[in-house]
LOKEFI-961656 format. One record per residue: residue number from 1; residue in one letter; x, z, y of N, C-alpha, C in turn. Coordinates in steps of 0.02 Angstrom, whole numbers, plus 32768, in hexadecimal, padded with zeros to 4 digits. Layout:
N
+-----+------+------+------+------+------+------+------+------+------+------+
! seq ! type !  n_X !  n_Z !  n_Y ! ca_X ! ca_Z ! ca_Y !  c_X !  c_Z !  c_Y !
+-----+------+------+------+------+------+------+------+------+------+------+
! NUM !    A !    X !    Z !    Y !    X !    Z !    Y !    X !    Z !    Y !
...
+-----+------+------+------+------+------+------+------+------+------+------+
END
This chain:
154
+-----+------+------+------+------+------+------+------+------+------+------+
! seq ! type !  n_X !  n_Z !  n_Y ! ca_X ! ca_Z ! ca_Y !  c_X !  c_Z !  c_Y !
+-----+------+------+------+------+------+------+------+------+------+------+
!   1 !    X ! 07EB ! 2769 ! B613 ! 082E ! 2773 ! B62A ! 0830 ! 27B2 ! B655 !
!   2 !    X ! 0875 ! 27D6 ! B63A ! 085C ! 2814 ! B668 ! 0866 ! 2802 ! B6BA !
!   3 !    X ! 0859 ! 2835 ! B6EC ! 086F ! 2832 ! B728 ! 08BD ! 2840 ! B742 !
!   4 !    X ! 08DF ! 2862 ! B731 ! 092A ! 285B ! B747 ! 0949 ! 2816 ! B733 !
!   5 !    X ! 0923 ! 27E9 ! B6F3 ! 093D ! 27B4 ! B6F1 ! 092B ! 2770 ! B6FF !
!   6 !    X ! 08E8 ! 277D ! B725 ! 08CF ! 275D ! B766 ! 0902 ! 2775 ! B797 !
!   7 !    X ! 0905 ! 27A6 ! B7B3 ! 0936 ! 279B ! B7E1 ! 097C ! 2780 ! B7E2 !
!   8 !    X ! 09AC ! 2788 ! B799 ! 09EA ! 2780 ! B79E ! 09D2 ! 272C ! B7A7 !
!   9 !    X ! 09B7 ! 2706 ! B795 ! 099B ! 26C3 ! B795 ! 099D ! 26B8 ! B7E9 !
!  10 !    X ! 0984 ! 26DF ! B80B ! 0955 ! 26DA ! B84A ! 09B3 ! 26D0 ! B87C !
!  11 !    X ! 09C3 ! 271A ! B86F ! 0A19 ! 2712 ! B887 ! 0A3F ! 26D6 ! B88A !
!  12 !    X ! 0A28 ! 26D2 ! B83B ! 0A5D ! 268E ! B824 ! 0A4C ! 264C ! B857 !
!  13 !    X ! 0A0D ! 2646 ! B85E ! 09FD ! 2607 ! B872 ! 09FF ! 2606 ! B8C6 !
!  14 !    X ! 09EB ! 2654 ! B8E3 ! 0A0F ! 2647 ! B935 ! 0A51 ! 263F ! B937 !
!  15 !    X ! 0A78 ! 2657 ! B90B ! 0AD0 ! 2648 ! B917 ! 0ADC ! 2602 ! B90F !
!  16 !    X ! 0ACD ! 25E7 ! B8E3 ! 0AC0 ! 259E ! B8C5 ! 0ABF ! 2572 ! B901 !
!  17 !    X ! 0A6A ! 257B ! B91B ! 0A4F ! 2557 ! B95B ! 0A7F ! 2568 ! B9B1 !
!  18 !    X ! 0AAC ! 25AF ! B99E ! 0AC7 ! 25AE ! B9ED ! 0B02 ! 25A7 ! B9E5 !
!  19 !    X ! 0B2D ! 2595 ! B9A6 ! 0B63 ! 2565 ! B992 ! 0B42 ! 2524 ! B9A2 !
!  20 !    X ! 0B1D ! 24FE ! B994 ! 0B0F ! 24BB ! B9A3 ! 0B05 ! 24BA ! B9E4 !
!  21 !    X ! 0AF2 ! 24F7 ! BA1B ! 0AEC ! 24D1 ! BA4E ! 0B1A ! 24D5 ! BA6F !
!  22 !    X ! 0B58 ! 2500 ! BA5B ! 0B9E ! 2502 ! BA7F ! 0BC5 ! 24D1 ! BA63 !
!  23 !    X ! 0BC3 ! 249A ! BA3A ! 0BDF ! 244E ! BA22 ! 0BBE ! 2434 ! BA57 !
!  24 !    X ! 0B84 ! 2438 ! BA56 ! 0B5F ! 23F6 ! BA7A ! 0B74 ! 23F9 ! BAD9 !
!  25 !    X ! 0B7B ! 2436 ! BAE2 ! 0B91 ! 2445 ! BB1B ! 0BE9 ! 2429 ! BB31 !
!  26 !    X ! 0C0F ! 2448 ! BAF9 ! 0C57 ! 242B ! BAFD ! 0C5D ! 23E2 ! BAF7 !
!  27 !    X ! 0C31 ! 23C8 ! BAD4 ! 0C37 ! 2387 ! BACA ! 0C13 ! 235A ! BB1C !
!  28 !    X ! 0BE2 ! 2378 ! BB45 ! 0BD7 ! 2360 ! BB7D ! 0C10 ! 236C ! BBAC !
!  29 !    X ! 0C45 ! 239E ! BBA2 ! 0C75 ! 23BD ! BBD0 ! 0CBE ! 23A4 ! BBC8 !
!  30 !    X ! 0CC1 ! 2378 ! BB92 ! 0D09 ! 2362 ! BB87 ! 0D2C ! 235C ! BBA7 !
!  31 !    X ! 0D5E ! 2364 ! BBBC ! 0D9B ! 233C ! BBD8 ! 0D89 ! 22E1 ! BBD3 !
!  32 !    X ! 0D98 ! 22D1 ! BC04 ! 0D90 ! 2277 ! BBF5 ! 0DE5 ! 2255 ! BBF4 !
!  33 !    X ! 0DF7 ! 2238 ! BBD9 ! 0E2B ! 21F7 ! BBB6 ! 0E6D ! 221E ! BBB6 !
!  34 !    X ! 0E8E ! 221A ! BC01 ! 0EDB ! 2244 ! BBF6 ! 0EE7 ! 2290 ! BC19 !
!  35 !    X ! 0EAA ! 22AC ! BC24 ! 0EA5 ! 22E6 ! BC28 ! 0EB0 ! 2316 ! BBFD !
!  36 !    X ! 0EAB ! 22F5 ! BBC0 ! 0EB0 ! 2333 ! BB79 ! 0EEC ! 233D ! BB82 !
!  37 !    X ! 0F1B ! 22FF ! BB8B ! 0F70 ! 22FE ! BB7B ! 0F8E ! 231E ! BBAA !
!  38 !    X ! 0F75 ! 231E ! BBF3 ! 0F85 ! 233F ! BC2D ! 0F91 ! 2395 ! BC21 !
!  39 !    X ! 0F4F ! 2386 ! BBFE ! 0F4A ! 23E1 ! BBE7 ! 0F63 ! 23F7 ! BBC4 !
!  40 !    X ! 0F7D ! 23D0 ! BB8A ! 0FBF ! 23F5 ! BB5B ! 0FFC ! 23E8 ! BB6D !
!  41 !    X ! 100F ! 23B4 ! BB8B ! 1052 ! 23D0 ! BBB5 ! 1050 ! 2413 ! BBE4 !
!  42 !    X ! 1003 ! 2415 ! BBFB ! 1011 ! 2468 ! BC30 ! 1015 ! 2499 ! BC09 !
!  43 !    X ! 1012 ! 24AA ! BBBD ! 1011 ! 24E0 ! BBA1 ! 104C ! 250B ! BBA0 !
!  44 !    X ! 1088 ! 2508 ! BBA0 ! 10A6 ! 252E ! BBA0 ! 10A8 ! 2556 ! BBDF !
!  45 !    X ! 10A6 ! 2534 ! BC27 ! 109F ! 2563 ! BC60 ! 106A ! 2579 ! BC50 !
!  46 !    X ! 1019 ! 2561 ! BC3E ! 0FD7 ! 2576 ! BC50 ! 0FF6 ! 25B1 ! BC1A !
!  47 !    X ! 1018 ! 25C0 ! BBEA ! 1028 ! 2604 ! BBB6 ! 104D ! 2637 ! BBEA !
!  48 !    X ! 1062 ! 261D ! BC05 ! 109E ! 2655 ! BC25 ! 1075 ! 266E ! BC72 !
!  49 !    X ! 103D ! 2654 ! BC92 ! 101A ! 2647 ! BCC3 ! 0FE3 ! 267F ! BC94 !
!  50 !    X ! 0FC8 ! 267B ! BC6D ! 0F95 ! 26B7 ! BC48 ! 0FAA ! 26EF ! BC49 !
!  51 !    X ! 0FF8 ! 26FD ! BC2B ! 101A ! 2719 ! BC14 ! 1017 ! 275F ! BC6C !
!  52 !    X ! 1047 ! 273E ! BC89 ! 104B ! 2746 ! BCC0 ! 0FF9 ! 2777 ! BD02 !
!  53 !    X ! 0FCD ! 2740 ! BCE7 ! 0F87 ! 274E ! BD06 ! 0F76 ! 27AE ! BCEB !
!  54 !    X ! 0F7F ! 279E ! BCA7 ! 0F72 ! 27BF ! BC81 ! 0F84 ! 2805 ! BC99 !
!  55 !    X ! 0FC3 ! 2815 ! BCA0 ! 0FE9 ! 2858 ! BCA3 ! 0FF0 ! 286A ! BCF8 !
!  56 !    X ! 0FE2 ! 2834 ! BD19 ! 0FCD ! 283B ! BD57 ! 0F97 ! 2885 ! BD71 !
!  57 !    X ! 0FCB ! 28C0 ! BD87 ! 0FA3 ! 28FD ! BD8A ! 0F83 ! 28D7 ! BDCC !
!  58 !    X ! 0F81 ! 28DA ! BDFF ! 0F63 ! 28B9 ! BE46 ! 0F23 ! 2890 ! BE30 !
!  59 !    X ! 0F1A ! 286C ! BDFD ! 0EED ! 284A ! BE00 ! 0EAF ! 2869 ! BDE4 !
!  60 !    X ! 0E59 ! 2872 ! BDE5 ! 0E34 ! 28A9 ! BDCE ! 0E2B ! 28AB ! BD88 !
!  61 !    X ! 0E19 ! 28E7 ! BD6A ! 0E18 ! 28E0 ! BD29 ! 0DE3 ! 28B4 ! BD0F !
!  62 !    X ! 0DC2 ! 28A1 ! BD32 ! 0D9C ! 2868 ! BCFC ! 0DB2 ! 2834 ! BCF2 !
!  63 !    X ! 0DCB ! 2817 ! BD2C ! 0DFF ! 27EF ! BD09 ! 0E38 ! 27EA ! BCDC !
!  64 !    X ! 0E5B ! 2807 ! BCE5 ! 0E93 ! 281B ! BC9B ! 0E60 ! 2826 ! BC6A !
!  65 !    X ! 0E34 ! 283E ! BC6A ! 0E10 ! 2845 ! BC0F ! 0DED ! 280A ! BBF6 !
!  66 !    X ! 0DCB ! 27E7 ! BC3F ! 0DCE ! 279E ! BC1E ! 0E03 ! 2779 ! BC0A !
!  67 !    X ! 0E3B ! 277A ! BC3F ! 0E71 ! 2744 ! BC26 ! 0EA4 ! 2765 ! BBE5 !
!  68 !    X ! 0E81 ! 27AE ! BBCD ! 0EA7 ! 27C5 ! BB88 ! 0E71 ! 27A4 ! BB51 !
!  69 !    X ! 0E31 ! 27AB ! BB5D ! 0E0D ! 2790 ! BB41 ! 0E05 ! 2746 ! BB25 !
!  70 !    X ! 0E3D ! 2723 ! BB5B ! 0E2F ! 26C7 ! BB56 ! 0E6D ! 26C2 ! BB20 !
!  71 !    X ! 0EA1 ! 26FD ! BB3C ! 0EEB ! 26E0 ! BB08 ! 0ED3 ! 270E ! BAD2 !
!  72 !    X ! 0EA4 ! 2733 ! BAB9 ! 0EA3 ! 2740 ! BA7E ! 0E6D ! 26FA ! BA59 !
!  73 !    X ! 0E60 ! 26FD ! BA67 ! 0E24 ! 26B7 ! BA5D ! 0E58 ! 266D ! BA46 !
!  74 !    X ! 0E98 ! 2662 ! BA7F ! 0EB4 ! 2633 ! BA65 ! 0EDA ! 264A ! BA29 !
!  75 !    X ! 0EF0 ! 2691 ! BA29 ! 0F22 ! 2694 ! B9F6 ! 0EFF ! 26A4 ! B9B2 !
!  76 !    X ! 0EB1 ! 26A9 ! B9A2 ! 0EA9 ! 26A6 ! B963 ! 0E9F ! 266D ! B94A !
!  77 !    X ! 0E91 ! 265A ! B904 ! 0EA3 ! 2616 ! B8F2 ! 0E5C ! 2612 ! B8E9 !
!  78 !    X ! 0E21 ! 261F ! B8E4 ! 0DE4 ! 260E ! B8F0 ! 0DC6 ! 260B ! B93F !
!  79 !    X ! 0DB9 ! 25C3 ! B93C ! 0D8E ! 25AA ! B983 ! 0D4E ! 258E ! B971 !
!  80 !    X ! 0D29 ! 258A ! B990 ! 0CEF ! 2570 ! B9A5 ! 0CE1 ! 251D ! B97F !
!  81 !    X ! 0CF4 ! 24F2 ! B986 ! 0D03 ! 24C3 ! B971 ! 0D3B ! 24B8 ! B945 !
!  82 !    X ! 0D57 ! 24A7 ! B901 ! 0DA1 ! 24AB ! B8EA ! 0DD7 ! 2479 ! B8FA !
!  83 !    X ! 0E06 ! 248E ! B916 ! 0E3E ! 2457 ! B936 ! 0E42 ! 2427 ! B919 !
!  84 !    X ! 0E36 ! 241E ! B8CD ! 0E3F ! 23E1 ! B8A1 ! 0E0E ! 23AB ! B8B5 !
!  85 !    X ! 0DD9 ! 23B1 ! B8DB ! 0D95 ! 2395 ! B8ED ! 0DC4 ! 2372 ! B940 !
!  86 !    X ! 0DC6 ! 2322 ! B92D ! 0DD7 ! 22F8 ! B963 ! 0DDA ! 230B ! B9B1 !
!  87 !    X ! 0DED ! 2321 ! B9EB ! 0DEA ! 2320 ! BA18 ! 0DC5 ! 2358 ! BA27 !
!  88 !    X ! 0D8C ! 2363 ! BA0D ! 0D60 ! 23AE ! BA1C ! 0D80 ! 23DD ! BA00 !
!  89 !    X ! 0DB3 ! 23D3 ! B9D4 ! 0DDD ! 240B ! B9A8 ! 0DF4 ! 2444 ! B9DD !
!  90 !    X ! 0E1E ! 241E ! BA0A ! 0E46 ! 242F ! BA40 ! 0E26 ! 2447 ! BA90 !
!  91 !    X ! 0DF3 ! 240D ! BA91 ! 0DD2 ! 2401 ! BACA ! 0DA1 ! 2457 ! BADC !
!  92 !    X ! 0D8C ! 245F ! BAA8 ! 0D6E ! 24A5 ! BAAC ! 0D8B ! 24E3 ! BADA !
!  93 !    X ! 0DCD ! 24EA ! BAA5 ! 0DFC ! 251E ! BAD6 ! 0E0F ! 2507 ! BB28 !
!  94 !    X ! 0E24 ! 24BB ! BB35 ! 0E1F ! 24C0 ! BB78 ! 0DF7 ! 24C9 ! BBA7 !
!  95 !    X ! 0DAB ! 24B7 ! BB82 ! 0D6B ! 24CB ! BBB2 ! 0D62 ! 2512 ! BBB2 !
!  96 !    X ! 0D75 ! 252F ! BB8A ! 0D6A ! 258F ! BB89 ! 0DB0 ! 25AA ! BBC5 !
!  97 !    X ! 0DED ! 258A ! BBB0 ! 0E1F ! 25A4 ! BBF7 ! 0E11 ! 258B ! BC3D !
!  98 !    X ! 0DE8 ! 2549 ! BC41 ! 0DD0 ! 2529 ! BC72 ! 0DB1 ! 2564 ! BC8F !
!  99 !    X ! 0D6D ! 2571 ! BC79 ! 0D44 ! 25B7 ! BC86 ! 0D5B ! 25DF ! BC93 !
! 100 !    X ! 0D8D ! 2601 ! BC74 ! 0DAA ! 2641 ! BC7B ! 0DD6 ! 263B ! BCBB !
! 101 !    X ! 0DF3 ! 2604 ! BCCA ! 0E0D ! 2605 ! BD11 ! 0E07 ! 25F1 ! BD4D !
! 102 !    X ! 0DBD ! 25D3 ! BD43 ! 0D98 ! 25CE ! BD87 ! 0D78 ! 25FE ! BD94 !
! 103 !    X ! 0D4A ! 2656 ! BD69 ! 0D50 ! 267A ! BD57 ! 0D7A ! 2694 ! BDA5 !
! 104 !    X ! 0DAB ! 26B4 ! BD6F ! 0DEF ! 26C6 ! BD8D ! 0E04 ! 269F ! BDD9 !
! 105 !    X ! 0DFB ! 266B ! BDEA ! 0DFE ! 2651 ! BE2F ! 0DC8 ! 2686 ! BE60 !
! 106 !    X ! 0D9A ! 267D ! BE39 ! 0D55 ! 268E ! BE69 ! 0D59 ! 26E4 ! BE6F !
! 107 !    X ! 0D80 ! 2703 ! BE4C ! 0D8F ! 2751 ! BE51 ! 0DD0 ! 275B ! BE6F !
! 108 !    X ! 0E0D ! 273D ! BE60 ! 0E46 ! 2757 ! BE76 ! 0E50 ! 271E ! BEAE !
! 109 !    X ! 0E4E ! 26E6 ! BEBD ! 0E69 ! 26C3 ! BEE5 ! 0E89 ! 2683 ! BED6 !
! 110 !    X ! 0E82 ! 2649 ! BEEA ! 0EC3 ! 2619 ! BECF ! 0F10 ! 2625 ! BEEE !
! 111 !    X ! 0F13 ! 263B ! BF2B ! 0F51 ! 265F ! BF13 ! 0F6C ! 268C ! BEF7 !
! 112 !    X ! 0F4A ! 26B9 ! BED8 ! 0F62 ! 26F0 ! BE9C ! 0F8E ! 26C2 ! BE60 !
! 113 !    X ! 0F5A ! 2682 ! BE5D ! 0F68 ! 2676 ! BE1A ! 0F9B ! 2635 ! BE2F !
! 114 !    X ! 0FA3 ! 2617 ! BE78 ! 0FC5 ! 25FB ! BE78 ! 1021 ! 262F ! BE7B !
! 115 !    X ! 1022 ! 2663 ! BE9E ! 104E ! 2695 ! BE9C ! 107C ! 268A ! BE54 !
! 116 !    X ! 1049 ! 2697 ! BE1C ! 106A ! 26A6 ! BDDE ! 1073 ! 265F ! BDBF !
! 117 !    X ! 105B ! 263A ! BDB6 ! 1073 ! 25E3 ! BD97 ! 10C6 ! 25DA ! BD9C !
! 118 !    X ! 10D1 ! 25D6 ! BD6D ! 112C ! 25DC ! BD55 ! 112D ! 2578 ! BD60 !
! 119 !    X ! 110A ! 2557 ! BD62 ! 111B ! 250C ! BD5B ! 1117 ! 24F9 ! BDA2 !
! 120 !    X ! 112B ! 24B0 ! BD94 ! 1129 ! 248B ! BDD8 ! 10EE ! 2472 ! BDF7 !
! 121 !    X ! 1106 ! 2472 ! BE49 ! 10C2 ! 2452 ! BE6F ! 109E ! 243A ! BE44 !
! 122 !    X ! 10CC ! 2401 ! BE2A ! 10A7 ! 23C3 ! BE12 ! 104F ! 23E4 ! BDE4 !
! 123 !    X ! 1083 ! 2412 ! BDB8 ! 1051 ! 242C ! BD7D ! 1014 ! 2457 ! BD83 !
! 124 !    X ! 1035 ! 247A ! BDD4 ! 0FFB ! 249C ! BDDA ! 0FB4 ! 2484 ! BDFF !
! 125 !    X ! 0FCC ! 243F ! BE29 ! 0FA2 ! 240F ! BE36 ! 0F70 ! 23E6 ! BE04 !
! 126 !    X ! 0F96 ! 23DD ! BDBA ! 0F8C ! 23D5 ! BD7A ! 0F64 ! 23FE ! BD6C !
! 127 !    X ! 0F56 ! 2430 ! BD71 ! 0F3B ! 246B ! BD44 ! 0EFD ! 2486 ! BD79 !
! 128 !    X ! 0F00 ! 246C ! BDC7 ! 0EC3 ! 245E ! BDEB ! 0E96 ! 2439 ! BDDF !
! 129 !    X ! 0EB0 ! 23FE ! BDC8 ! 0E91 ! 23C1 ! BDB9 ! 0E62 ! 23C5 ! BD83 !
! 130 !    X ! 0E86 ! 23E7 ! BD3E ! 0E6A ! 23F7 ! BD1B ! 0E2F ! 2436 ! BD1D !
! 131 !    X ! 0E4C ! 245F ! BD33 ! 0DFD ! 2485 ! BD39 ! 0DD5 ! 2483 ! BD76 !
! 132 !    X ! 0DDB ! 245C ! BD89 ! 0DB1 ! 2452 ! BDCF ! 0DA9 ! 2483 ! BE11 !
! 133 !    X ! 0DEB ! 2493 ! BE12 ! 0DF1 ! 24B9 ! BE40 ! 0E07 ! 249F ! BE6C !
! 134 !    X ! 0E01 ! 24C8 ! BEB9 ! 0E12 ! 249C ! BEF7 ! 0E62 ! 24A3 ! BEE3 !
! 135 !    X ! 0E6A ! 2467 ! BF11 ! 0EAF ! 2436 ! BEFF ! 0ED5 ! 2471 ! BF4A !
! 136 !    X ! 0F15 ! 248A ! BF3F ! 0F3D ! 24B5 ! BF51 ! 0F64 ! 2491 ! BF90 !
! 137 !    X ! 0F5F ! 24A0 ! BFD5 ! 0F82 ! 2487 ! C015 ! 0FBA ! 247A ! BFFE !
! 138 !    X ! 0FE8 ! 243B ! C013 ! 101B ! 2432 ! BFF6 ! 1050 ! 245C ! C02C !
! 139 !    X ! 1090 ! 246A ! BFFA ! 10BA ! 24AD ! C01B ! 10E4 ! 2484 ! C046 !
! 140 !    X ! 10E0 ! 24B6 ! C06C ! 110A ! 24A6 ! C0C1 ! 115C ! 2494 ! C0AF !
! 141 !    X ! 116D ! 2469 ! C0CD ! 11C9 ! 2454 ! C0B8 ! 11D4 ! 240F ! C0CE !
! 142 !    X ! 1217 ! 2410 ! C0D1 ! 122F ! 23CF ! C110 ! 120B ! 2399 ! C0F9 !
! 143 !    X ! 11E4 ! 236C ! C12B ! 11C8 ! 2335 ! C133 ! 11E5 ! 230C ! C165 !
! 144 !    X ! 11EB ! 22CC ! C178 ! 1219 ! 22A6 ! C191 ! 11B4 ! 2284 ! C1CD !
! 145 !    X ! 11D5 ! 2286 ! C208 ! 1191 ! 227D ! C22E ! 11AB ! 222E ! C23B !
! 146 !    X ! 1165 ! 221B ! C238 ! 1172 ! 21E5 ! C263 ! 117D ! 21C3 ! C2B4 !
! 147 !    X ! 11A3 ! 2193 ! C2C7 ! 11AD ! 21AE ! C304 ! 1172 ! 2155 ! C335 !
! 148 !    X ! 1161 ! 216E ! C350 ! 1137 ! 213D ! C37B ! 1157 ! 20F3 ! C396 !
! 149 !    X ! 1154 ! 20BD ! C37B ! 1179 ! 2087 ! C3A7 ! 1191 ! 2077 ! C3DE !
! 150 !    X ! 11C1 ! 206D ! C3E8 ! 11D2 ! 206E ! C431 ! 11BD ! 202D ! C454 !
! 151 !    X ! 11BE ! 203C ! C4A3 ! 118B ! 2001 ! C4B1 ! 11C9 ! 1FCF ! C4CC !
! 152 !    X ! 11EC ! 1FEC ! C4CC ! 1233 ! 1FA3 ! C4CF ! 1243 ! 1F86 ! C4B1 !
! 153 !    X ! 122D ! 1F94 ! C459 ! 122E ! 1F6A ! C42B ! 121B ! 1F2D ! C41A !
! 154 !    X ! 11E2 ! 1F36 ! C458 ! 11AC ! 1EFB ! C44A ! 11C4 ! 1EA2 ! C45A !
+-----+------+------+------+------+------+------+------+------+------+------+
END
């Protein structure tokens, strides 16, 4: 057998083996029960929240080329795992934006990225939860105090 086709063999079979270990990895990293669903209701902000990150001149360029890098990644129709494949179909792409925006926490800030989030508290608490990011001080606004018992009540 010649040698270039020992190697195309040799190629073939590390791509092969470091595809299997990025399944075996996603598959230890899943999302667990109603987290998947959590996460596709956040998609349309988490789109407009990339979007946003993205064109962000203030923020450094390595970040924008990753987070151009993650929405080119979602927008081709080849992934890593194929969406038609149960739960890991999907699950893949949220562990790669997961990354990409804790990433992005750890360079720009969580308030950079809380700044730009077009959705509600609720979601962006949602979208902490999900990538394991620290959970966001809740925002200052009328609260009703409680007032101490009076001792003539008694």
């Amino acid at each position: 057998m010649a040698w270039w086709w020992q190697t195309l063999i040799g190629i073939a079979a590390a791509l092969a083996l470091a595809w299997a270990a990025l399944v075996i990895a996603l598959l230890i990293a899943k999302p667990k029960g109603a987290l998947l669903s959590e996460a596709i209701r956040l998609l349309p902000d988490l789109l407009r929240l990339l979007r946003r990150l993205t064109t962000d001149r203030g923020l450094p360029p390595g970040v924008r080329i990753r987070l151009a890098l993650l929405m080119a990644y979602l927008a081709i129709p080849i992934d890593i795992i194929p969406d038609f494949i149960p739960v890991l179909g999907y699950a893949d792409d949220a562990i790669i934006v997961t990354l990409v925006l804790r990433s992005t926490v750890r360079r720009a800030g969580l308030d950079a990225v809380r700044a730009r989030w077009p959705g509600t508290d609720d979601g962006f608490a949602a979208l902490c939860r999900l990538t394991g990011l620290a959970q966001p001080a809740p925002r200052a606004g009328p609260t009703a105090t409680a007032q101490p018992p009076d001792p003539k009540d008694r």
